[in-house]
Structures are given as structure tokens and as C-alpha cells.
C-alpha positions as CSV (number, residue, x, y, z in Angstrom):
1,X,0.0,0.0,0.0
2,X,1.8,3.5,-1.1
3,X,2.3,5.7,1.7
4,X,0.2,8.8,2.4
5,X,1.7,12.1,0.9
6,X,4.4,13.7,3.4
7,X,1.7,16.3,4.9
8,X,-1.0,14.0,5.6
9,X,1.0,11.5,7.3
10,X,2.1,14.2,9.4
11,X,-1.3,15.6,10.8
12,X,-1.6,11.7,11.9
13,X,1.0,11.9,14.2
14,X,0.6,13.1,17.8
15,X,1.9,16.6,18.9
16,X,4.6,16.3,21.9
17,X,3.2,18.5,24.9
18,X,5.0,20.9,25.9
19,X,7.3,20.8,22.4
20,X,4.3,22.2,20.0
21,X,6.1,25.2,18.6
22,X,9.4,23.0,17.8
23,X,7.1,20.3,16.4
24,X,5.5,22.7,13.9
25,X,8.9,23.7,12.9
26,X,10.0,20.2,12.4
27,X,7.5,19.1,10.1
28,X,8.1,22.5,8.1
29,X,11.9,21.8,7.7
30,X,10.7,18.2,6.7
31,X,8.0,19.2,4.2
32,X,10.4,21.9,2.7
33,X,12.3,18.6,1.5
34,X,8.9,16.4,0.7
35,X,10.0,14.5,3.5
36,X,7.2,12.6,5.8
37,X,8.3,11.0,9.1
38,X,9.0,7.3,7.4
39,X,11.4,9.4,5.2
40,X,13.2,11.1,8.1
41,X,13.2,7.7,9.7
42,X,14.9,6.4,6.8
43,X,16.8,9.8,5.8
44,X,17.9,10.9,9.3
45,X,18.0,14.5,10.5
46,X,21.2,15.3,8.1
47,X,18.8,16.8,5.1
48,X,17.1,19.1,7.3
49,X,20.1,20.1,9.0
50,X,22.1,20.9,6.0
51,X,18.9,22.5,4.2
52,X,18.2,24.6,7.6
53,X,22.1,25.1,8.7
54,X,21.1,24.0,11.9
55,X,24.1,23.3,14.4
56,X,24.7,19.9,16.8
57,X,22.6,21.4,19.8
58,X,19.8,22.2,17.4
59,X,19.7,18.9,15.6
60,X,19.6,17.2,19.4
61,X,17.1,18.7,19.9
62,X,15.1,18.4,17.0
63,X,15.5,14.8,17.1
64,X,14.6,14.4,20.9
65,X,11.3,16.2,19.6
66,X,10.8,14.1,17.2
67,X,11.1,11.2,19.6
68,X,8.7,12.3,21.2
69,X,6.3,12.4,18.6
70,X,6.7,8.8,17.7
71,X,8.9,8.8,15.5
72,X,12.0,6.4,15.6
73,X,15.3,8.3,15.4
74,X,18.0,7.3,17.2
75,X,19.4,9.3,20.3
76,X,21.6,12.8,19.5
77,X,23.5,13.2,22.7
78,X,23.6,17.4,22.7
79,X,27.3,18.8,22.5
80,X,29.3,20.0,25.1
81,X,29.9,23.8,25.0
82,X,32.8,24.5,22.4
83,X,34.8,26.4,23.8
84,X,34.1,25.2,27.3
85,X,35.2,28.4,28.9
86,X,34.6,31.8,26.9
87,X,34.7,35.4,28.1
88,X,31.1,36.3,27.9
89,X,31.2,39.9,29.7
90,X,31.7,42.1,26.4
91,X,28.1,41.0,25.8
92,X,26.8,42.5,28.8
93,X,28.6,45.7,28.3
94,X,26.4,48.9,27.3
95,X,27.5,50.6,23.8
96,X,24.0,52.3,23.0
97,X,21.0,53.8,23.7
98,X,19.4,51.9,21.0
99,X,16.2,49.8,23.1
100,X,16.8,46.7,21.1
101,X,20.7,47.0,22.1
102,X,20.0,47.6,26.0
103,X,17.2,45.1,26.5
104,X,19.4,42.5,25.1
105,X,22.6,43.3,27.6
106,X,20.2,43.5,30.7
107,X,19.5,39.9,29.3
108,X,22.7,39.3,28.8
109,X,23.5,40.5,32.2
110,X,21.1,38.7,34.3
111,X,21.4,35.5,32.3
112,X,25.4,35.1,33.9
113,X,23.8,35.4,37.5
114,X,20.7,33.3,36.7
115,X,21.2,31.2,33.7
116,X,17.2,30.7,32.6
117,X,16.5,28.9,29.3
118,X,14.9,31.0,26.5
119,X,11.4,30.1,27.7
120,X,12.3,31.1,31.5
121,X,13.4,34.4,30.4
122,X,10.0,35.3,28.1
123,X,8.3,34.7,30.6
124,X,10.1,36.4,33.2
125,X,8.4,39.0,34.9
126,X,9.7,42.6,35.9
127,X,7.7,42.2,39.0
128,X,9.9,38.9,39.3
129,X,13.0,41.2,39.3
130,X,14.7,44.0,42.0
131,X,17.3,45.5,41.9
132,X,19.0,46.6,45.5
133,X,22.3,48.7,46.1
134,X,24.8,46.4,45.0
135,X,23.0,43.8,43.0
136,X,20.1,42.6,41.1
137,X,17.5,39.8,42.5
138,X,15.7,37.5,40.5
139,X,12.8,35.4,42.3
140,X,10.6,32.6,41.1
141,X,8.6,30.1,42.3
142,X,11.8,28.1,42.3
143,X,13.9,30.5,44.7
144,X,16.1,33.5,44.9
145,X,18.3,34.4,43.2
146,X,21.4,37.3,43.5
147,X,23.1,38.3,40.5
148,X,26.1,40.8,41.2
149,X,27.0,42.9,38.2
150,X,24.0,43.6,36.5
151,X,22.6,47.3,37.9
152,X,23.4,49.1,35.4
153,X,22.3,47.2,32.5
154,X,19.2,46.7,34.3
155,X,18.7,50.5,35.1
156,X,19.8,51.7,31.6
157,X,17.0,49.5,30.2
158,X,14.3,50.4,32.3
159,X,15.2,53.5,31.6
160,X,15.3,53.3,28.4
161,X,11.9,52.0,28.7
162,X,10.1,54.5,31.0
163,X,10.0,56.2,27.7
164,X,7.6,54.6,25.9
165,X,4.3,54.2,27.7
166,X,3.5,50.9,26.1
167,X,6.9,49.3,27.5
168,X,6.7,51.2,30.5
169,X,3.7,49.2,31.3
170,X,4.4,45.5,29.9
171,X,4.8,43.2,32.7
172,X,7.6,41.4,31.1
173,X,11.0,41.9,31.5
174,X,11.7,41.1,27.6
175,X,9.0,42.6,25.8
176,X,8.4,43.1,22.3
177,X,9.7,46.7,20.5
178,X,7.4,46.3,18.0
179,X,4.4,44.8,16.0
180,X,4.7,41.6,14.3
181,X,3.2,40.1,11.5
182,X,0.8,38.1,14.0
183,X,-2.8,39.3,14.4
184,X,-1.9,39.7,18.7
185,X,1.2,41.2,18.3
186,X,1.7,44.2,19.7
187,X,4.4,46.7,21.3
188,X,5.3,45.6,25.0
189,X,3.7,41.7,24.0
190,X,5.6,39.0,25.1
191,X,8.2,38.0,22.7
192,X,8.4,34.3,20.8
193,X,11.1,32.5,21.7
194,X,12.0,32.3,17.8
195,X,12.8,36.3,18.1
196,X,14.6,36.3,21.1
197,X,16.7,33.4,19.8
198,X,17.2,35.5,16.8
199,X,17.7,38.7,18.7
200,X,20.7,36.9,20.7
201,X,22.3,35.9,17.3
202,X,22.2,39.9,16.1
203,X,23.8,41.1,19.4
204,X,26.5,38.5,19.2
205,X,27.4,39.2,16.0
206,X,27.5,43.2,16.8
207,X,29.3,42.3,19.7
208,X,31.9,40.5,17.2
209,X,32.1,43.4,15.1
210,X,31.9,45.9,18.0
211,X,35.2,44.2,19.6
212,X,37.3,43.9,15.8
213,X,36.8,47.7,15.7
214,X,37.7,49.0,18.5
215,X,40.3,46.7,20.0
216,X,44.2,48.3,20.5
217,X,47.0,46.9,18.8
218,X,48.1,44.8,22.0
219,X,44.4,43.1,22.4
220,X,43.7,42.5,18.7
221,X,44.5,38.9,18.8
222,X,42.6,38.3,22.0
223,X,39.2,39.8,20.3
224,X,39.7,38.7,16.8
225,X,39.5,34.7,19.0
226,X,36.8,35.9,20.7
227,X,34.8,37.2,17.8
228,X,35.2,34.7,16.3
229,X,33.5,32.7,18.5
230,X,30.8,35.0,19.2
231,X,29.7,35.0,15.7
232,X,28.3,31.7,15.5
233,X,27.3,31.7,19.5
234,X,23.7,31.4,20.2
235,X,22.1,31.8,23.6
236,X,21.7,28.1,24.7
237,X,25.6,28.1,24.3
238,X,25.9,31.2,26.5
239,X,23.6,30.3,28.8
240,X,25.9,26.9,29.3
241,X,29.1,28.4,29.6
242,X,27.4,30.8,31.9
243,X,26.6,27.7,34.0
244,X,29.9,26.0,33.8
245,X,31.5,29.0,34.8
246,X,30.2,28.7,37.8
247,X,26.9,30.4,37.5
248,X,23.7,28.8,40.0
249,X,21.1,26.7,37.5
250,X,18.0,28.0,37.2
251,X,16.5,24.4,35.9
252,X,17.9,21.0,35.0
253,X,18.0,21.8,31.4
254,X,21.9,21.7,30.9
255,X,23.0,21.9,34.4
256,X,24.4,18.4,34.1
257,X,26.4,19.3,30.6
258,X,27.5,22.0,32.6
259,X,29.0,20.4,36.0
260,X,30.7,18.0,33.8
261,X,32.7,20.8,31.3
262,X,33.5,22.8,34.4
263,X,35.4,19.6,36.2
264,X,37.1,18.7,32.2
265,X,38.3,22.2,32.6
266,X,39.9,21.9,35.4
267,X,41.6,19.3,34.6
268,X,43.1,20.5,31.2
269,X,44.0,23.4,33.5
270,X,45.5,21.4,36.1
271,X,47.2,19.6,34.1
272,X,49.1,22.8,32.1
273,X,52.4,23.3,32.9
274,X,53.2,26.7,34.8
């Protein structure tokens, strides 16, 4: 018996809760290709990686979503952060007054002291966030958390957004800066994890060019390495070399990953000779 066309074998297939949004992106990728879920069975996730550029992390977790949709693809075991340790403060560092510019470093910022995922931080709340005299404080139902260096971020982008009434009064701590194609988007919405996810990428990249510009002639090796690595960096990576830096986890989403590249760099450094 032939198989059903690629899109109607994937409506018969069950959405994942909790993984809807990546699902609906899967089966896009796939049905780019003409590819239904026997042929990604057969095919593997390599197609839709290449055709998508997506990296290792992305294609782990991809496949674990399809997994969980039934579909039989064998276990991607999700990369260790590469570099292990990377100097991650240039991203926090104000160089505008630009909103998009300071509400991703007061991101940036908080993420080093509480290390959210991209979901934890759209739907982070400014109520869930006070800043004292020396130091921010981030609480959620899951505790408390201090997070030393992030003031003035954090005041330059509420600031920033005291501005514009329909920021000064969104609830979230990420909102959005402007309407989207969507029939409820709106200025001060809460933001898809798709655009913050893409509005990470962008600031990494300035931040790359940012530090090629400006650097003296006795640093310019030190931040051509380090733009070079923050050009392909997304915020999943930051948020784990934030973690095994030393940085408290927020949930159990990488913590593991993390413990375990902050004891292999200790060792490689141990082991360096003097």
C-alpha cells in the first residue's frame, strides 16, 4: 500500500506537549524537502540540518522532539559547550542607547547570575525582578536568586523604557519593541522564543564586530578569538558556559552538561604546565 503524501502523514501523528512550537517547525523543515516522518526515519535529521544550517545542539534537539512524537530516530546526545570556557562579559557591556541594544545586555547580564532557558526568560516578569544597592535579585517560584553585576544594564534598560508608555507598562521583563506580523502582536507583547533566539544571534554578532573595531593593537589577537566565536554563539551556548562557569542553575535543562565541562576544565588546566 503507497504511503500517504508527506503532509498528511504528518497531521496523523501526535503533537509532543510541551514541544508544540518545535514540532510545527520540524515538520516544516521536513515538508520543505517532501520529506514525511518514514522518510526522516529512513533519511535521518542530516537533510534538514544541511537544508536549515542548523548546528549539533539544534539537531539534538530536533530529534529528541521528534522522539517524542513517535517517530523512531536514534538518540543525538547534545554537544558540550565549544569552547568550554569563553569570556562572555563584552556582551553584557552597554554601547548604545538603542532599546533593542540595551534590553538584550540587561539579558545578557542577568542570564550570567541566573542562567534561565529561553522560555524562562519570556516569561520572566519585571515584578519577578529588584534591583537593591549592590546587586540585582531574581525570584521565582523556584527560589532566589542574586546576581552581582547587572545594575546598570538593568537600570539603563528600564530607563530606556520608562519612555515609551507601552513598555513602561508591559509586565515582562523582555518585551516586544514592535508589532509583528501576528494578528496579537503588539508593542510591550511578550516575545516568541523564535525572536529572542534571533535577537541573541544579532547582538553576538555586533558584539563581534563591536570588539574587531575598537580593540588596541596589544588586544587585537585576544578579540579577533573571541569574535570569532561569538559569531556563530547562540544563547543556549551562553547560557551553558554561563553555567559552567560557575553560575547557579535555574532548571535542569543543561546543568548536568555543565558540571561535567566545568570539572574537564579543570583538569586541562590542572594539568598545564606553569
Amino acid at each position: 500500500m503507497p504511503a500517504p503524501p508527506p503532509e498528511r502523514a504528518w497531521r496523523r501523528l501526535p503533537v509532543p506537549p510541551g514541544y508544540e512550537a518545535q514540532w510545527r517547525r520540524l515538520v516544516d523543515a521536513a515538508l520543505e524537502l517532501g520529506m514525511g516522518p518514514d522518510a526522516l526515519v529512513e533519511e535521518g535529521m542530516d537533510p534538514i540540518a544541511e537544508a536549515r544550517d542548523w548546528k549539533p545542539a539544534t539537531v539534538a534537539l530536533y530529534s529528541k522532539v521528534a522522539r517524542y512524537g513517535g517517530i523512531a530516530l536514534p538518540v543525538v546526545r547534545t554537544p558540550e559547550p565549544d569552547p568550554q570556557t569563553l569570556e562572555l562579559r563584552p556582551l553584557s557591556q552597554i554601547r548604545s542607547e538603542d532599546p533593542e541594544h540595551l534590553r538584550t545586555v540587561a539579558w545578557c547580564a542577568l542570564a550570567l547570575g541566573w542562567p534561565g532557558t529561553v522560555g524562562q526568560f519570556r516569561s520572566l516578569r519585571r515584578d519577578q525582578v529588584q534591583p537593591t544597592a549592590r546587586r540585582v535579585v531574581v525570584r521565582t517560584e523556584d527560589g532566589e536568586w542574586s546576581v552581582p553585576g547587572a545594575l546598570t544594564a538593568w537600570h539603563a534598560w528600564e530607563s530606556c523604557r520608562a519612555r515609551f508608555p507601552a513598555l513602561a507598562d508591559s509586565p515582562w521583563v523582555l518585551p516586544a519593541l514592535r508589532r509583528g506580523p501576528g494578528l496579537t502582536s503588539a508593542v510591550g507583547a511578550r516575545l516568541s522564543t523564535q525572536a529572542l533566539q534571533v535577537t541573541f544571534a544579532k547582538h553576538a554578532v555586533r558584539t563581534a564586530q563591536h570588539l574587531r573595531m575598537t580593540a588596541p593593537p596589544s588586544r587585537r589577537e585576544w578579540a579577533e578569538a573571541l569574535a570569532v566565536q561569538y559569531l556563530t554563539l547562540s544563547y543556549d551556548s551562553y547560557r551553558r558556559l554561563a553555567l559552567a562557569g560557575g553560575a547557579e542553575p535555574v532548571a535542569p535543562r543543561g546543568a548536568v552538561r555543565a558540571k561535567r565541562s566545568a570539572a574537564r576544565a579543570a583538569r586541562e588546566a590542572e594539568g598545564r604546565p606553569s
